[in-house]
N, C-alpha and C positions, 0 to 999 in steps of 0.2 A: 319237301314233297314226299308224300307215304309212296313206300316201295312196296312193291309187292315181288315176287319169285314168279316167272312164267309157268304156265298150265303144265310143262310139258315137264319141270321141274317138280313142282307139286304133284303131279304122276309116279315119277319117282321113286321121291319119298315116299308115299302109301304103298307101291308095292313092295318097298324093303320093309317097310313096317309091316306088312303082310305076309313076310315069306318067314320062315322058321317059326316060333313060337311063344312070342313075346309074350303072353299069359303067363305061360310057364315061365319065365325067366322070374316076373312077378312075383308070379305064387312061389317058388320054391328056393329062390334066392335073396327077393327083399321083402317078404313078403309084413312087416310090420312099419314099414316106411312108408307109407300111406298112412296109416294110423298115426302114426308119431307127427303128422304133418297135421291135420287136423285137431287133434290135441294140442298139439301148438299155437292155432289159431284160433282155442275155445268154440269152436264149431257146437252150437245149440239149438236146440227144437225153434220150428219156427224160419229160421234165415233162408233163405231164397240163395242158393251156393252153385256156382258154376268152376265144374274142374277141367281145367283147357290142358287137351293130350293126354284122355282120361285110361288110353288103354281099355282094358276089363275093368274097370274099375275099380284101382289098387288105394286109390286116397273119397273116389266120390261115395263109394260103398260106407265104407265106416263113416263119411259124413253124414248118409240115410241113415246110419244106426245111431247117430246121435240125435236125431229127427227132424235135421235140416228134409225142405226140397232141394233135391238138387240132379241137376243138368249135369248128363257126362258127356264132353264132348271131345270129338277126337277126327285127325284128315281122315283114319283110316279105319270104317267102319267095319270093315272086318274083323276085327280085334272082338266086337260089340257081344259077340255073341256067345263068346265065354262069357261077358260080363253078365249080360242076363242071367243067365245057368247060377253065377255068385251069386247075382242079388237075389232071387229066387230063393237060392238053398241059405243066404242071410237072413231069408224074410222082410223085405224090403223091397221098393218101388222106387225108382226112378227114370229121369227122361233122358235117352240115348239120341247123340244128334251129331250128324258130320260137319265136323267147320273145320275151316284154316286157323289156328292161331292167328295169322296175320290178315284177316279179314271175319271176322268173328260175324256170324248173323243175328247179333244180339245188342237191344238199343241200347245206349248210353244210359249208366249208372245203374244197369238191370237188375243186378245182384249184392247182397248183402257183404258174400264174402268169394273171392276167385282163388282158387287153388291151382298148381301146378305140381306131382312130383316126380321128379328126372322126365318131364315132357314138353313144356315149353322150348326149355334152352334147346331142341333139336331145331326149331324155326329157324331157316338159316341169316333171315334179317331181324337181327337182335333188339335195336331200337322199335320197328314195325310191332314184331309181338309183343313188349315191352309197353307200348302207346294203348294196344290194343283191351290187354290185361288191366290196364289202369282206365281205361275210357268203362270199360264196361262193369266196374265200382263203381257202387254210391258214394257219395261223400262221408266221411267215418267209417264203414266199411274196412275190410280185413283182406290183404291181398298175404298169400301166402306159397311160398314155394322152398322145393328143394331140389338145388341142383348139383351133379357130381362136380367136385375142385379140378383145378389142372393140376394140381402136385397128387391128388389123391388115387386111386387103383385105376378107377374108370378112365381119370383123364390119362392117364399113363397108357393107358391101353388105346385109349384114340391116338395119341403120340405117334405110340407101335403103326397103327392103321395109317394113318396120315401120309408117309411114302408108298405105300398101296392103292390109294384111292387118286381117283380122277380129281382134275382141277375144280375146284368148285368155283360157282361163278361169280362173277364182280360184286363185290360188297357184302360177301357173304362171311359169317364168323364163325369160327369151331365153337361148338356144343358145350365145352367145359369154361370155355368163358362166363358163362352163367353162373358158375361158381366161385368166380373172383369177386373179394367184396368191393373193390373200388369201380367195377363195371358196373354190377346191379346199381350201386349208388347214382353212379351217371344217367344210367337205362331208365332209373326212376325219376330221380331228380328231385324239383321241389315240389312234385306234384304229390308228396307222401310224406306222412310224419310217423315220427314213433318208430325209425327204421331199425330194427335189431335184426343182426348178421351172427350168426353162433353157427361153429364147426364142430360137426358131430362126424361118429362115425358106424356106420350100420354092419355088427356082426355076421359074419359069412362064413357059414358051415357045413356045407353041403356039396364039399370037392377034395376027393381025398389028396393030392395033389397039384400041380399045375396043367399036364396033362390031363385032367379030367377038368380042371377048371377051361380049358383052351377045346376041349373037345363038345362041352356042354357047349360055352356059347358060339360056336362054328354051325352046330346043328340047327340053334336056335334064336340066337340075335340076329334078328333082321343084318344091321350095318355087317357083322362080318359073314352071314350067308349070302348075303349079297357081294360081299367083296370076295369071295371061293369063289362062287362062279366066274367073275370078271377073270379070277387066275385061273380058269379049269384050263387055259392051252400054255400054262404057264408054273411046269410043274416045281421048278429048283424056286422061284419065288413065293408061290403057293406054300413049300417046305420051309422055305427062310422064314415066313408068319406064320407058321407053323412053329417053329424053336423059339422064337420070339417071345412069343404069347405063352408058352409052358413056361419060358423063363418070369417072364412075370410074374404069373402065379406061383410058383419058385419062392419066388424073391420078397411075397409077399406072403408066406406059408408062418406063422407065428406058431407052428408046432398042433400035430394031430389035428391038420386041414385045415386050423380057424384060419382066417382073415378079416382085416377092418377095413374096409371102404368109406374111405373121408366124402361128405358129403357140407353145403353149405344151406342151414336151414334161415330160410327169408320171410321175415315177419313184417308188415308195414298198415296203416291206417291210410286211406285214401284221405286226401287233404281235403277239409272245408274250403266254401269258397269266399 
């Protein structure tokens, strides 16, 4: 039976993705991981490209510049509106449109090629958006994603978050799961051939140390602006993810602010039938 997440969950979600500045986090931290996701997938004039949790358009943008049509779609349309502004000052045209991941309003085999990057995996029913992604490819078709690892910065930092945050509800799975290759394998299944799983790692340079890396994304990533205010009457716990999060960025300082954030890049062909 397809699951879905209740309304009031789905609510939620869009207003954390709405609160801080998730353009910004895009633009100024991963800002060529969209690109590398689409060059991976040979994105070319002509294909009919649907990017699910498109954000501003950090992966569907560059696929307009390679002169796909393409659909950005995302729960939380708010995001949309830096996107415009990008594709505008890109010189390029595309179509902004609210969906669920996990209920997509788009027919079966619609598109050429479906993209995701660090946006899917937030759908909290893994298999549901995983059904969805692949229902809504043609057959031959190029499904493509990139999602943050559980060993790698990001998932390390949900880790941190994880005894902070509320119980999430029944059947529902952490976000860097997406980055495991023996998960996507299962989430796909045999309904995909040509599966290649390759572990990259996207340079970050833009935090002089962990305290500035823990400062930006408090002000700005939805998940932990969201998770500050749940702690505003809760100041020594607030403080502990506080020490926590500068320790990471710490920990992950490779000298004069660089850092690598391990990501899992996902390449597949929708199966004939």
């Amino acid at each position: 039976m397809t699951q879905f997440a209740p309304s009031d969950l789905k609510g939620k979600h869009r207003a954390m993705w709405a609160s801080g500045d998730y353009p910004r986090v895009a633009a100024d931290v991963i800002p060529e991981l969209g690109r590398r996701l689409v060059e991976a997938c040979r994105i070319r004039p002509g294909q009919r490209v649907l990017d699910i949790a498109a954000g501003a358009g950090n992966a569907a943008i560059p696929a307009a510049e390679a002169g796909a049509e393409v659909v950005a779609s995302d729960l939380t349309p708010e995001l949309f509106e830096v996107g415009r502004r990008n594709a505008a000052a890109a010189g390029v045209e595309l179509t902004w449109e609210q969906a669920d991941a996990e209920d997509l309003p788009f027919d079966a085999a619609a598109f050429d090629a479906v993209l995701s990057c660090v946006g899917v995996m937030f759908a909290p029913f893994h298999q549901t958006a995983a059904d969805e992604l692949v229902r809504v490819t043609r057959a031959g078709g190029t499904i493509g994603l990139i999602n943050w690892t559980p060993e790698g910065f990001i998932g390390r930092m949900f880790a941190i978050m994880k005894p902070f945050a509320p119980t999430p509800p029944p059947g529902a799975q952490p976000p860097p799961l997406w980055g495991d290759e023996a998960h996507v394998t299962e989430l796909l299944g045999d309904r995909v051939t040509d599966l290649e799983l390759r572990r990259e790692r996207a340079v970050v340079e833009c935090f002089a140390d962990g305290a500035a890396f823990r400062d930006f994304f408090k002000t700005n990533y939805g998940p932990l602006v969201t998770m500050y205010r749940t702690l505003a009457g809760d100041p020594d716990r607030a403080a502990q993810l506080d020490r926590e999060l500068a320790d990471l960025g710490a920990a992950h300082d490779l000298g004069g602010g660089r850092m690598e954030w391990e990501y899992l890049l996902v390449t597949a062909q929708r199966a004939r039938a």
